[in-house]
TIRO-2110 file (N, C-alpha, C; in Angstrom, 1 decimal):
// TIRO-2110
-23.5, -6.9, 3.2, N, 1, A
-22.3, -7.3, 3.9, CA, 1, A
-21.4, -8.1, 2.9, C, 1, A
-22.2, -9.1, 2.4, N, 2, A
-21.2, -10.0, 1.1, CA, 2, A
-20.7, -9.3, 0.2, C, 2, A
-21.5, -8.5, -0.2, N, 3, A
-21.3, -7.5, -1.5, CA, 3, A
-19.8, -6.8, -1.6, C, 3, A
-19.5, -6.3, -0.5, N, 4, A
-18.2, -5.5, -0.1, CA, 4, A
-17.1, -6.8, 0.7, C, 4, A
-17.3, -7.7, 0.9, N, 5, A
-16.3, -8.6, 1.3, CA, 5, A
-15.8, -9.9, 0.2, C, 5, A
-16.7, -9.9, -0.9, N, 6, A
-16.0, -10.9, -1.7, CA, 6, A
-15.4, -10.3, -2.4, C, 6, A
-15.6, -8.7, -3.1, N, 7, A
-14.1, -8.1, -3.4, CA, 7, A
-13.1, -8.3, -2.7, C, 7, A
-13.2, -7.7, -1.9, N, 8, A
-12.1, -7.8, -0.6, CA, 8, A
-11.4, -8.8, -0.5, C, 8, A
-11.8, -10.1, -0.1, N, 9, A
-10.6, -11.6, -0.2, CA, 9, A
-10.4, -11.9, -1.6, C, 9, A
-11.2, -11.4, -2.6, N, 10, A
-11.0, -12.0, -3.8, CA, 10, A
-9.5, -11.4, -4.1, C, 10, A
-9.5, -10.1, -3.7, N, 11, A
-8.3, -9.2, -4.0, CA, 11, A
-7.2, -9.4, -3.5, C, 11, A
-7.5, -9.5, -2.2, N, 12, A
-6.3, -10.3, -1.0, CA, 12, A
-5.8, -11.4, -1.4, C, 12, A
-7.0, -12.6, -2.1, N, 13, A
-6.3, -13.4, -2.3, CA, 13, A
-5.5, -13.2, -3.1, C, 13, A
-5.8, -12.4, -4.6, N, 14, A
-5.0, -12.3, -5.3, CA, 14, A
-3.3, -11.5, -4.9, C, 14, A
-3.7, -10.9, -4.7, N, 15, A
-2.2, -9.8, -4.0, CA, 15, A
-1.5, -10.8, -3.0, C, 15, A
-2.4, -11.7, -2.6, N, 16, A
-1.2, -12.6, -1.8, CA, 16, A
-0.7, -13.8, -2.6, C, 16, A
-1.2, -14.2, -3.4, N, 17, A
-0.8, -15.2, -4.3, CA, 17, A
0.1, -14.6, -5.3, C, 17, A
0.0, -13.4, -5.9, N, 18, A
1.4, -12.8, -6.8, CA, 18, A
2.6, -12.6, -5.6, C, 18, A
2.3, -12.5, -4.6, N, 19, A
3.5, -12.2, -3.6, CA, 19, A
4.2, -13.4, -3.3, C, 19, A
3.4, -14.5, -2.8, N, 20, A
4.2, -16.0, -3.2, CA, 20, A
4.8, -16.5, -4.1, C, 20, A
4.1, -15.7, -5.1, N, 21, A
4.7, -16.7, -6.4, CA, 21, A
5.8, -15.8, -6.9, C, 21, A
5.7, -14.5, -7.0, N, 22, A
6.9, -13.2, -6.8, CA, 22, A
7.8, -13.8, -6.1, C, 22, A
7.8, -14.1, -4.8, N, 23, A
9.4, -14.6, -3.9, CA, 23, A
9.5, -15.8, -4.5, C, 23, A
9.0, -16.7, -4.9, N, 24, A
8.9, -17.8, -4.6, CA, 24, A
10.4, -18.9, -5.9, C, 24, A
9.7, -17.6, -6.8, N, 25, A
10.3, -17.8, -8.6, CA, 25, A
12.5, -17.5, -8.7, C, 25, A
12.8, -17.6, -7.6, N, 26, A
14.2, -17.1, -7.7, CA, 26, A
14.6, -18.7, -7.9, C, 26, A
14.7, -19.6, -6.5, N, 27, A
15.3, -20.9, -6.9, CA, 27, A
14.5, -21.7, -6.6, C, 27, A
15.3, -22.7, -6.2, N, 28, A
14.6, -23.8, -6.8, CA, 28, A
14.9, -25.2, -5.7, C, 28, A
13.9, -25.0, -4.4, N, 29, A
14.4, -26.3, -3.0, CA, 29, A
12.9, -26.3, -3.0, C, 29, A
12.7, -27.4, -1.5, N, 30, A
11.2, -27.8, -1.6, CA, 30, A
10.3, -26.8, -1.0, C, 30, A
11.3, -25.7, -0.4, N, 31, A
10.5, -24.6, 0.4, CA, 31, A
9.9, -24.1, -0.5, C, 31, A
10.6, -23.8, -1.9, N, 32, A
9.9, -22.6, -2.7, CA, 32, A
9.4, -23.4, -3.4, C, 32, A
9.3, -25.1, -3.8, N, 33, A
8.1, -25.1, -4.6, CA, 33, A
6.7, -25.3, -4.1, C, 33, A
6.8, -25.6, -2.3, N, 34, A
5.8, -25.7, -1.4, CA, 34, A
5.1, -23.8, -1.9, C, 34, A
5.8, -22.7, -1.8, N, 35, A
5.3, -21.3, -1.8, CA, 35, A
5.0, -21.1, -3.4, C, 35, A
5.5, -21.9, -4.2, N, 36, A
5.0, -21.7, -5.8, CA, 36, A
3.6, -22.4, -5.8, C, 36, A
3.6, -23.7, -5.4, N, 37, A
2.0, -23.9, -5.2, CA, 37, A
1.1, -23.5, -4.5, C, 37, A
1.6, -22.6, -3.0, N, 38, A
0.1, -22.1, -2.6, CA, 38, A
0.0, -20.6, -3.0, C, 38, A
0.9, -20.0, -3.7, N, 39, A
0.7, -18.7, -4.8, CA, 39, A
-0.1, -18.9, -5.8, C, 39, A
0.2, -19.8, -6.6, N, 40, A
-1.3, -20.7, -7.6, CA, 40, A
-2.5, -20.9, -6.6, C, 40, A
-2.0, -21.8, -5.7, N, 41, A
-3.6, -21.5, -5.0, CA, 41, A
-4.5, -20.8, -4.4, C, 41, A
-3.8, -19.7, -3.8, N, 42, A
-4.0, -18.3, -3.7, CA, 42, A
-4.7, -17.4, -4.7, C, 42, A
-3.8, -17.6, -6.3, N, 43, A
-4.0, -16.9, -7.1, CA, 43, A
-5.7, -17.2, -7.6, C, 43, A
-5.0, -18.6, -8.0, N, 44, A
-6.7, -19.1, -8.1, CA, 44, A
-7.5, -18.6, -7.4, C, 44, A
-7.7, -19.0, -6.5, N, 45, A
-8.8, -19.0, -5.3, CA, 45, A
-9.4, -17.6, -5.8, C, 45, A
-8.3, -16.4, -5.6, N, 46, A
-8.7, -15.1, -5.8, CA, 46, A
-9.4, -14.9, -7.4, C, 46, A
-8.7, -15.6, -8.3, N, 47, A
-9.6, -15.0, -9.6, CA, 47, A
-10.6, -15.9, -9.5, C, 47, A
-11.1, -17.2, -9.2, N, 48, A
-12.7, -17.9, -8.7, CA, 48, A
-13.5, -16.7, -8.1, C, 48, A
-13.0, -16.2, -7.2, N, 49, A
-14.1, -15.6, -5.9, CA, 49, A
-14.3, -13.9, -6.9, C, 49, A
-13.8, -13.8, -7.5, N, 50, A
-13.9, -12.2, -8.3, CA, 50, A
-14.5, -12.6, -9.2, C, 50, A
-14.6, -13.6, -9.9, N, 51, A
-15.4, -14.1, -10.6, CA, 51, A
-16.7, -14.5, -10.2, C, 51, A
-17.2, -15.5, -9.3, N, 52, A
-18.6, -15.3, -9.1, CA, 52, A
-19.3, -14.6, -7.9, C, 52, A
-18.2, -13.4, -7.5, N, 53, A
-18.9, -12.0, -7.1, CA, 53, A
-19.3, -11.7, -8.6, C, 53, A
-18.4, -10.9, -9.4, N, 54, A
-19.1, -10.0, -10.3, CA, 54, A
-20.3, -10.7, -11.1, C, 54, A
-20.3, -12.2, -11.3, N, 55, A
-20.8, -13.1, -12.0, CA, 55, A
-22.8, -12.8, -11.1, C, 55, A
-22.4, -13.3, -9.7, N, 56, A
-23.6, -12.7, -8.7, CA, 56, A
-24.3, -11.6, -8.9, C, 56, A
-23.3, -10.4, -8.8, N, 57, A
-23.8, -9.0, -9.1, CA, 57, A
-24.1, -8.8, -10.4, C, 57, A
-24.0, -9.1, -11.5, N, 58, A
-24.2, -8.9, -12.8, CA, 58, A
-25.8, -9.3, -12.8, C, 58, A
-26.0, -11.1, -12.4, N, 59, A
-27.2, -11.0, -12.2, CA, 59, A
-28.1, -10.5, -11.7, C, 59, A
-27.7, -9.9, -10.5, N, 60, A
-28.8, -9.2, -9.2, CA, 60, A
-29.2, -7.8, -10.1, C, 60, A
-28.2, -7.2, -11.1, N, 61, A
-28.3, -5.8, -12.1, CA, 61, A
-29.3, -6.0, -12.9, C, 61, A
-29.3, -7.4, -13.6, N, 62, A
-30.4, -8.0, -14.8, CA, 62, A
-31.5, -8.0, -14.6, C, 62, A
-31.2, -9.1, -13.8, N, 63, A
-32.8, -9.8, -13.3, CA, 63, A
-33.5, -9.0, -12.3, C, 63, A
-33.0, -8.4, -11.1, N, 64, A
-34.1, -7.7, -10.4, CA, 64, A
-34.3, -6.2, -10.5, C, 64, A
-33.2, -5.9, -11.9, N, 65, A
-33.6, -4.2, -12.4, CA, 65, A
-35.0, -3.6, -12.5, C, 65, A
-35.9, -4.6, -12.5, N, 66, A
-37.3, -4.3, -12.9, CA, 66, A
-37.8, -4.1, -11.4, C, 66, A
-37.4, -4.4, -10.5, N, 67, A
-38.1, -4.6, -9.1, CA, 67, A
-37.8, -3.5, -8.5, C, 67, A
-36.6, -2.5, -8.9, N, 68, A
-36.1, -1.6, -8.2, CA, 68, A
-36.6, -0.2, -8.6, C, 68, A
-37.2, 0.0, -9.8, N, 69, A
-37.7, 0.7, -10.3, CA, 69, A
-39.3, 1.5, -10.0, C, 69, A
END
């Protein structure tokens, strides 16, 4: 079930954080720099969580390659 859902928000988050920070980048009041920071945090969040999915699965490929065989 994890396996197929931390791509999933990892991606979301990403796609939602370039869309924040996409509108967000025209001017310049406290609305848009409140939506420029949570597009970074968004963005983040999303390249963290795709990161140690693949980071997880890389190991689960290594280390229990021998067990599945």
């Amino acid at each position: 079930m994890l396996d197929t859902l931390i791509p999933f928000l990892g991606f979301l988050f990403l796609v939602l954080g370039a869309a924040l920070l996409n509108d967000s980048l025209s001017t310049s009041d406290v609305a848009q720099t409140g939506k420029i920071i949570g597009g970074a945090s968004f963005l983040s969040l999303g390249l963290v969580t795709l990161w140690f999915g693949i980071k997880n699965w890389w190991k689960w490929r290594t280390v229990y390659k021998e067990y599945r065989e």
